[in-house]
C-alpha positions, 0 to 999 in steps of 0.5 A: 358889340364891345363899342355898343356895350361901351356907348351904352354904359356910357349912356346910362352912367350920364344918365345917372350922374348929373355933370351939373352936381359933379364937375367931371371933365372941367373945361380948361379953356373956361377956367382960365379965360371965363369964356365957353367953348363950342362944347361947354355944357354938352355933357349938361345937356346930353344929360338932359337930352337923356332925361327926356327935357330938351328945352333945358338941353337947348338952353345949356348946348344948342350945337349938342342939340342940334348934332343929335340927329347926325350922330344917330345917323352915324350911329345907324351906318356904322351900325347897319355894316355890322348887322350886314358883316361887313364890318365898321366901314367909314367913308369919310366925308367930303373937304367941303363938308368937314370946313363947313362944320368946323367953320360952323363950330367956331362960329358957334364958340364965337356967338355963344361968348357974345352978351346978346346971345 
């Protein structure tokens, strides 16, 4: 229940805020070399995710946008353990899975730096 009212207060406070008026967490990867990381402009995005626009998302973090369903999907496991009182219960996923979403992330990071893209 703690983890629920903290995700939400999270939400809302993101909801409010706009990272793109109020720097909140600079990327240090990008100040120093000028290049975007895997995650740079996901909190921008989520923040408009939240505010219902997802083109303006996609334009700022496609990876944040393509991750939304996963983390939903997450968001009900852990969620439906509860409901039932079994408590949080993590599987955690398979080698293959993890190398492949890393594997995709730098991926990601590359392509974003790239001019075409």
């Amino acid at each position: 229940m703690v983890l629920a009212g903290v995700a939400l207060a999270g939400a809302s406070a993101l909801y409010l805020i706009d990272p793109a008026r109020h720097e909140i967490y600079p990327c240090l990867l990008r100040a120093t070399t000028g290049l975007q990381c895997p995650g740079c402009g996901g909190l921008r995005a989520t923040h408009q995710l939240l505010h219902g626009h997802s083109a303006a998302a996609w334009n700022l973090n496609p990876l944040a946008v393509l991750l939304v369903p996963f983390y939903a999907l997450l968001v009900c496991h852990l969620g439906l353990g509860l409901i039932r009182g079994r408590g949080i219960q993590w599987t955690a996923p398979r080698p293959a899975v993890i190398w492949l979403g890393l594997g995709g992330i730098i991926l990601f990071g590359i392509l974003r730096n790239l001019p075409r893209f």
